[in-house]
C-alpha positions in Angstrom: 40.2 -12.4 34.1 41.6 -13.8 31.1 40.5 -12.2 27.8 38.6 -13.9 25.3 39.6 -15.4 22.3 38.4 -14.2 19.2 36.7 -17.2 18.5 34.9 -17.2 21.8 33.9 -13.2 20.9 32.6 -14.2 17.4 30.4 -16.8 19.0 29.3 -14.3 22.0 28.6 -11.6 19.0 26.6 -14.7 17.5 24.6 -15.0 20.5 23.8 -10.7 20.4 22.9 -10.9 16.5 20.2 -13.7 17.7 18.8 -11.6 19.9 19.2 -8.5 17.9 21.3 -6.6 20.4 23.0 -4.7 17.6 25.3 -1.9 19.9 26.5 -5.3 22.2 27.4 -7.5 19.4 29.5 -4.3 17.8 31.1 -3.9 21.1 32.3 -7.7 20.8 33.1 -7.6 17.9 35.6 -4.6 18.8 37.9 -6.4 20.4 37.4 -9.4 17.9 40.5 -7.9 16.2 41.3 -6.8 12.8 41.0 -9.1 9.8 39.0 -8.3 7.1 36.4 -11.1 7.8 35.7 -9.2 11.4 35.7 -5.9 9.8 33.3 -6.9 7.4 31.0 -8.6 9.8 31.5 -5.3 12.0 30.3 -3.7 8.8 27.0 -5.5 9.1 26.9 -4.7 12.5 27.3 -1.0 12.7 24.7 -0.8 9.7 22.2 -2.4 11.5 22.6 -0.4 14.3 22.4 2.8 12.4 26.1 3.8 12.7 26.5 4.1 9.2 30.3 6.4 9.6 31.5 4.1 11.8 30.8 1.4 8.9 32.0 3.6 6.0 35.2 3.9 7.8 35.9 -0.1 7.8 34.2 -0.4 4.3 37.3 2.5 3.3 39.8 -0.2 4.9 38.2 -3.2 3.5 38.4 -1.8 -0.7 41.7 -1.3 0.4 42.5 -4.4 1.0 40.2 -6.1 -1.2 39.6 -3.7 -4.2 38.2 -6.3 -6.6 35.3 -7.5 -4.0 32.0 -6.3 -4.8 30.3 -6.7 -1.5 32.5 -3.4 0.0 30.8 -1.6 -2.4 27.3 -2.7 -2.4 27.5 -2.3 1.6 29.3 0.9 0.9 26.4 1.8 -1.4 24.5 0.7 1.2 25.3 3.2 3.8 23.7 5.6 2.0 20.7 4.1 0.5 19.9 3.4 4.2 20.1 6.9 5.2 18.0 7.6 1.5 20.8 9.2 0.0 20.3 7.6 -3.1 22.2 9.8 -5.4 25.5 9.1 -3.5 24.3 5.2 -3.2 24.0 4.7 -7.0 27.2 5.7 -7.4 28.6 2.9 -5.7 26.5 0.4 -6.9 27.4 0.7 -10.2 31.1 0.2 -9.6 30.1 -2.5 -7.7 27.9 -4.3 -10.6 30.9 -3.7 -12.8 32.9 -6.1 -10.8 29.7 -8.9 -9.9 26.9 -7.9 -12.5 25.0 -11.1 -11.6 24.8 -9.3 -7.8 20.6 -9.5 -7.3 19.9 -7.6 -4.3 22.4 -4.2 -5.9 20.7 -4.5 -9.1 17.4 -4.0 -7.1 19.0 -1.3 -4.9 20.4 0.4 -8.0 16.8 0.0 -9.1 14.8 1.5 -6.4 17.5 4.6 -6.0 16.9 5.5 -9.6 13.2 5.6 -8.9 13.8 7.6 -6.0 15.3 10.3 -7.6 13.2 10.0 -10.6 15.6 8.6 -13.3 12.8 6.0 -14.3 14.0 4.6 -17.8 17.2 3.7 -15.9 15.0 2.6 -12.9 12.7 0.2 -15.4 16.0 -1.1 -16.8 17.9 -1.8 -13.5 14.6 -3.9 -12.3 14.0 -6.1 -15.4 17.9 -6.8 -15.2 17.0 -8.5 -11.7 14.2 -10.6 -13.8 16.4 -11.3 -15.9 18.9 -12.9 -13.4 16.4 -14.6 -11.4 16.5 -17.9 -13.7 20.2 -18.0 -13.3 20.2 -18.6 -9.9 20.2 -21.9 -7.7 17.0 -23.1 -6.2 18.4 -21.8 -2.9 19.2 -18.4 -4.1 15.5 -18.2 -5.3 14.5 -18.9 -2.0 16.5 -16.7 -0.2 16.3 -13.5 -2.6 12.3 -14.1 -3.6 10.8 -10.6 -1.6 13.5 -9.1 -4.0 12.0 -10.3 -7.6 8.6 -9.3 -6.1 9.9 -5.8 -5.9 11.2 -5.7 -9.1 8.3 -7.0 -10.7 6.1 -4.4 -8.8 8.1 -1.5 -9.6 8.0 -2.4 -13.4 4.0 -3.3 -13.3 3.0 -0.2 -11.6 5.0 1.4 -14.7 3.0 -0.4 -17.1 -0.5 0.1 -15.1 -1.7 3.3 -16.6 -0.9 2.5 -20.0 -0.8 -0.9 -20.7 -3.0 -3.0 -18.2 -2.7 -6.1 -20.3 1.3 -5.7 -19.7 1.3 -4.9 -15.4 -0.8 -8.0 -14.7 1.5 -10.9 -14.8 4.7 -8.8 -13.5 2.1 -7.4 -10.2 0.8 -11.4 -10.5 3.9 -12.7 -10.1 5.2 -10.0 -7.3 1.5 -10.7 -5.2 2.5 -14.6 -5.8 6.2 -14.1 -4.2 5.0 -11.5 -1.3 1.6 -12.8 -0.7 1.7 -11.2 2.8 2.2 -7.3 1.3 -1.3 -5.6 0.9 0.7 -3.5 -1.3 1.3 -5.9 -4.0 -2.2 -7.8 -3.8 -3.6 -3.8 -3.9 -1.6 -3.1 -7.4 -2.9 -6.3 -8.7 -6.1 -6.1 -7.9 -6.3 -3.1 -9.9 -4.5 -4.8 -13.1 -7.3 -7.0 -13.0 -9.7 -4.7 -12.6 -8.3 -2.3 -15.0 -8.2 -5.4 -18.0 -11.7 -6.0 -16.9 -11.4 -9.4 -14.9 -13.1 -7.5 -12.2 -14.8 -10.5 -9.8 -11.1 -11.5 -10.2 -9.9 -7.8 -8.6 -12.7 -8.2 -6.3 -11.0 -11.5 -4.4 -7.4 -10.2 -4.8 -8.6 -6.8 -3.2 -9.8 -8.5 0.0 -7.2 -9.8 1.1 -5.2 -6.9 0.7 -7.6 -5.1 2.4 -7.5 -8.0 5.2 -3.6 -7.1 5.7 -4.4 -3.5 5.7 -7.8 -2.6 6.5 -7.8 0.6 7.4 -5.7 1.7 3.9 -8.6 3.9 2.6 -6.8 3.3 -1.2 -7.2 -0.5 -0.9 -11.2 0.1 -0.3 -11.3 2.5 -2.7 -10.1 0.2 -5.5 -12.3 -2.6 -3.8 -15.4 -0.4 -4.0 -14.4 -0.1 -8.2 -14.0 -3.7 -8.7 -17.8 -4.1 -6.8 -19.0 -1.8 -9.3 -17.5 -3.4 -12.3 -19.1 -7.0 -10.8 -22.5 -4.4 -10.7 -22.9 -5.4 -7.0 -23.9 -1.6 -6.4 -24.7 -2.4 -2.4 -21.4 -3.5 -1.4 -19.6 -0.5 -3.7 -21.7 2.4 -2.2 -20.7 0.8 1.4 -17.3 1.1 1.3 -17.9 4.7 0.0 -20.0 5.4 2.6 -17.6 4.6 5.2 -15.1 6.1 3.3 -16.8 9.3 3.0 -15.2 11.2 5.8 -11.6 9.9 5.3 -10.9 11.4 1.8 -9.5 14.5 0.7 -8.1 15.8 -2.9 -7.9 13.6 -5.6 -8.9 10.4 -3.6 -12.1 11.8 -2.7 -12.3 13.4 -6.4 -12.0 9.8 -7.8 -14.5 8.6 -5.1 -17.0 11.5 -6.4 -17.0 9.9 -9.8 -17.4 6.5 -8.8 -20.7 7.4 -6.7 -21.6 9.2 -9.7 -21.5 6.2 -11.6 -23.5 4.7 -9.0 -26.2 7.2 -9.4 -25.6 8.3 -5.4 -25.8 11.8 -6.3 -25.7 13.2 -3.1 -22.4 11.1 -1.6 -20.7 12.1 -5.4 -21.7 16.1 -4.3 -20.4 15.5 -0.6 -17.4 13.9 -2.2 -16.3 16.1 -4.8 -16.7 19.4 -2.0 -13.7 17.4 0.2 -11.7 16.9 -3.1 -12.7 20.8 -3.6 -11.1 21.8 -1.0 -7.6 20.9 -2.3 -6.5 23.9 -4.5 -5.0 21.6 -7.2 -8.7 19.8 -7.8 -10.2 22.8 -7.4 -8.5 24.2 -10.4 -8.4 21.3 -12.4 -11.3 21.4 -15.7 -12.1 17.7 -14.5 -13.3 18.7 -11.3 -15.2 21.7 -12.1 -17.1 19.8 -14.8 -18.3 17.1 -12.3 -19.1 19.6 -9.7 -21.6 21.3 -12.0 -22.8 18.1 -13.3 -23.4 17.0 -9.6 -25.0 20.1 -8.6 -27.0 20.3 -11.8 -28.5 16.2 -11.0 -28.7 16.9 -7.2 -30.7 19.8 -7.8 -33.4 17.4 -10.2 -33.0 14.9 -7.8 -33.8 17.0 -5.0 -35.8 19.9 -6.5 -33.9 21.8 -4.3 -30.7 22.2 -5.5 -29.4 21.1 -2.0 -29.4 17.6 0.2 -32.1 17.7 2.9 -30.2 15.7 5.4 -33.4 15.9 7.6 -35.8 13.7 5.1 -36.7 10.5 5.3 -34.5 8.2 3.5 -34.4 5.0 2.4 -32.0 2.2 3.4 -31.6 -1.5 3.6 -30.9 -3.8 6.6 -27.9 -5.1 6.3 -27.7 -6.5 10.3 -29.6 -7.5 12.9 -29.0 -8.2 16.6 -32.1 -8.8 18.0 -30.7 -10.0 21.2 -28.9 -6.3 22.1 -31.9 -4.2 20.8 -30.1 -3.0 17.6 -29.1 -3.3 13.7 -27.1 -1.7 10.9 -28.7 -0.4 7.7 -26.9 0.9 4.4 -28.4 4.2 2.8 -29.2 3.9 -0.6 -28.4 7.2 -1.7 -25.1 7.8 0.0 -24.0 4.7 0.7 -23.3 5.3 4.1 -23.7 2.4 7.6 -26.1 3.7 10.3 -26.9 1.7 13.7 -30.5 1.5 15.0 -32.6 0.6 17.5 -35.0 -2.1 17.0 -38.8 -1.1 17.5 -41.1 -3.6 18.4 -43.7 -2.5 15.8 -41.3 -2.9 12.9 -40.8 -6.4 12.3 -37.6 -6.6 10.4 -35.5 -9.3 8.3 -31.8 -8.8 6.3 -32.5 -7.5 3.3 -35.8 -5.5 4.2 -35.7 -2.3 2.7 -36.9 0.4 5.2 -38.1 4.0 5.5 -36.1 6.2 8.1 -35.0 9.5 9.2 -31.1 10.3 9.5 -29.9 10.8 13.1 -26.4 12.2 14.7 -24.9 10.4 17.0 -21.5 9.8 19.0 -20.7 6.4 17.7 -21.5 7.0 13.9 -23.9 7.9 11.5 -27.3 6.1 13.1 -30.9 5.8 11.6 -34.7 6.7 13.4 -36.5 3.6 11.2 -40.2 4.5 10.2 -41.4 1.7 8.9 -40.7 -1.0 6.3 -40.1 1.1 2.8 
């Protein structure tokens, strides 16, 4: 059999890159010979495939060779940021930036290893260097390197968030614009807009993220305090509801206080006991005081001092499917969804508020309706 040129093993390599057959096209590529533009596309090769020593090897060979080329060291860099070895990676990248400093993509690396490690002035710096850049480049570059000025600009808003709202919303605008398709970046600016009180805004935003991710219980936790803020108290106390089960520490802690808000009493009490539970609430002054302000309303509330989940309660009807023998109602106290079964006696509409007794059941909280409240 004759052997294969090394044109005719770039193209078959080609052909196993297409179809993402990463340990094939290195194999090709082995016997593809020696030059520095087959060892650097063997670089690419074995780093896809995870073989990162294989690929520090030729990337030792390639400075070498070529010791004024920046891309050795940003895919020597590389080789470690993959394996989150970000120390080592910085390292690299910054001898690399010395040679290209207009290098996007290892200005955002350099970024996001800083953060990593917690160096976050050097971090903040590294990522508005890639805004910087970004109206530099060519039209096609733009295109090409977009997902990376979305990071950048997310990394810096979330910096700003706490503090300084007003200064997070266009950088997290601008990353949700360029990554429309990451829940994470409509999530963070959701909450910018929320947070500078633009809160139908937030409300928008923070459905779509939650249709990308709806089971995040963080993006419906944010949703449920942008409903609040629009005063559309139903929809809020749903989602916490729902989310009532799901939250622990200080998720559930920052839960509590938003049924508080919500005058739900009883879900805020059920809520802050999960976020009890974690040692670090538990100690903190913040939590203590709401847990005795909870306890203190439940028990005027009540007259009790405890939640009888055995009274009658009252809900509204938020579904209705008359045609299987069952609806959905949403507890005004709590918040939470229960299923039901339609009685003939109770004529019932969407929107009717009713009187009914709280029942366990295997799929979900369900409801025992009374009569119309």
């Amino acid at each position: 059999m004759t052997a294969k040129s090394r044109e005719e093993l770039l193209q078959d390599a080609d052909a196993a890159i297409a179809q993402l057959d990463w340990p094939l096209a290195a194999e090709l590529l082995a016997q593809a010979g020696t030059d520095s533009f087959v060892l650097d596309k063997r670089v690419f090769i074995l780093s896809r495939a995870k073989r990162y020593d294989e690929a520090l090897e030729l990337l030792a060979e390639l400075r070498k060779r070529e010791p004024s080329k920046a891309r050795h060291y940003y895919m020597t860099g590389s080789q470690y940021y993959e394996r989150e070895l970000y120390s080592e990676a910085i390292a690299w990248f910054e001898q690399g930036l010395q040679l290209d400093s207009s290098h996007l993509k290892m200005w955002w690396r350099k970024a996001y290893s800083l953060h990593r490690i917690g160096r976050e002035p050097d971090a903040h710096a590294a990522a508005a260097r890639v805004l910087q850049l970004w109206p530099t480049m060519s039209s096609e570059q733009q295109e090409r390197w977009r997902s990376v000025r979305a990071k950048a600009a997310h990394l810096l808003g979330k910096a700003y968030l706490a503090d300084a709202p007003h200064l997070a919303l266009p950088l997290l605008e601008q990353a949700s614009a360029d990554a429309p398709n990451d829940p994470f970046n409509l999530y963070a600016h959701g909450k910018a807009l929320r947070l500078v009180g633009r809160s139908a805004e937030a409300v928008h935003v923070l459905r779509s993220a939650r249709a990308l991710s709806p089971a995040d219980p963080h993006i419906q936790l944010e949703l449920a305090e942008a409903l609040c803020g629009t005063k559309d108290r139903e929809a809020a106390l749903a989602i916490l509801g729902r989310l009532s089960n799901r939250l622990r520490s200080w998720e559930a802690f920052k839960a509590a206080r938003l049924a508080q808000r919500l005058d739900a009493v009883e879900l805020a009490l059920r809520l802050v006991k999960l976020a009890n539970q974690d040692r670090a609430v538990r100690s903190d002054k913040r939590a203590k005081a709401l847990t005795d302000d909870l306890v203190s309303a439940a028990g005027t509330v009540t007259d009790s001092g405890a939640y009888d989940s055995t009274a009658t309660c009252i809900g509204k009807v938020s579904t209705l499917r008359t045609d299987r023998g069952f609806g959905f109602l949403v507890e005004e106290q709590t918040g939470t969804r229960r299923h039901f079964r339609i009685k003939p006696h109770v004529k019932l509409q969407p929107g009717d508020r009713v009187r009914f007794e709280p029942v366990a059941a295997e799929k979900g909280p369900a409801a025992r309706v009374i009569s119309r409240a």
